[in-house]
C-alpha positions, -999 to +999 in steps of 0.1 A: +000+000+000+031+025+001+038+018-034+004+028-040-001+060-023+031+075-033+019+065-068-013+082-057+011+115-047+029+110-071-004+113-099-017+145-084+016+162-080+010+166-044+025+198-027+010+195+006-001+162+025-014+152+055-010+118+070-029+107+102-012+083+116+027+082+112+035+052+127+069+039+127+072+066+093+072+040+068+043+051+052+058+088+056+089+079+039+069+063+007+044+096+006+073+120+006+090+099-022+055+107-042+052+144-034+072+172-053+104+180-039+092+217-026+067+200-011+058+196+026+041+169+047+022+169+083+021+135+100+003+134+133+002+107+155-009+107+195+018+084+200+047+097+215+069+067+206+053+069+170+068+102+167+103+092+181+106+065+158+090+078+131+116+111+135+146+088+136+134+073+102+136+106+086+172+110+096+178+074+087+162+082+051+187+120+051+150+134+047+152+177+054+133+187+082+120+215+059+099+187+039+081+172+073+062+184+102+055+158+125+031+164+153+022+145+185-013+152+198-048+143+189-053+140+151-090+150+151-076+181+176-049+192+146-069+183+118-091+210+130-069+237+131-055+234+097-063+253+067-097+253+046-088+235+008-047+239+012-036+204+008-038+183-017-041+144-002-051+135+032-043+097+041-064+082+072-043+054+093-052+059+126-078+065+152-104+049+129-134+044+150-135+080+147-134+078+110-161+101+101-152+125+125-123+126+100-136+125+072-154+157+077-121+174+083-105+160+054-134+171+036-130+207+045-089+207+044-088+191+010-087+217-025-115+204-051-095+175-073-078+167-037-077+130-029-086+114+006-068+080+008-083+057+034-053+028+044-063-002+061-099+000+049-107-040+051-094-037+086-083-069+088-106-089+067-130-078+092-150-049+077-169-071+045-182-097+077-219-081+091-209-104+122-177-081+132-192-058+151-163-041+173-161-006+174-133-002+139-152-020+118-187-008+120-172+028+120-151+019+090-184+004+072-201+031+082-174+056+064-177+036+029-214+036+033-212+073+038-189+082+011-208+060-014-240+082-008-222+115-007-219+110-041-219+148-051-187+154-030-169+123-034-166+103-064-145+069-046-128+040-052-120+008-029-084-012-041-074-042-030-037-032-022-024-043+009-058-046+034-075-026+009-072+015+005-105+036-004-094+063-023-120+091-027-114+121-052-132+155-037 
């Protein structure tokens, strides 16, 4: 699924990205390989550790500072104090029982033409079985059954790369 989003940055020329959900920056790394070299991208993960690993992988990789912002503290928190339409792909890893949440800020951050890249969206193999009911994969159901009928806003697409990525076009 790396491969694919940076394709996916990499197709839209992105200039500014935001990632929720840095991780261990692996999926950082591959986004920023996508993006346009003037370009800058904001991973935010609640993770402490996340960030500390994540920041080391960027040194590892000789990646300038200037090209990343990565920020510890509630996603849903950040995502709501950044810019109206200024960036360009919004990628949703984390924190997804809260899905819609962010998907209504992604919605708002995102330029018309942006792309909102859900990763993980099979959750497992869990979200296509009615019987799963824990909290991630009703909420992530919920998210593909709400983008399907916001039809006006979203025009979407669900891959089978890695556990599957919705990709939805604004």
């Amino acid at each position: 699924s790396g491969a694919f989003l940076k394709y996916l940055a990499e197709l839209i020329s992105a200039q500014a990205i935001v990632e929720v959900g840095t991780g261990s920056g692996v999926g950082t790394l591959w986004l920023l390989k996508g993006m346009i070299n003037s370009g800058v991208l904001t991973t935010i993960d609640d993770e402490v550790q996340h960030s500390q690993i994540a920041k080391e992988a960027m040194l590892d990789a000789d990646i300038p500072s200037s090209r990343y912002r990565l920020i510890t503290n509630s996603p849903l928190e950040v995502m709501r104090k950044l810019a109206d339409r200024a960036y360009d792909l919004v990628v949703l890893r984390s924190n997804q029982e809260i899905i819609l949440d962010q998907i209504d800020e992604a919605k708002r951050i995102l330029r018309t033409g942006g792309v909102m890249a859900i990763d993980r969206f099979f959750g497992g193999g869990k979200v296509n079985d009615p019987a799963q009911r824990d909290a991630r994969s009703v909420a992530l159901r919920d998210a593909g059954k709400a983008l399907k009928m916001d039809d006006e806003t979203w025009s979407i697409s669900l891959n089978p790369v890695g556990d599957g990525v919705l990709v939805a076009t604004k």
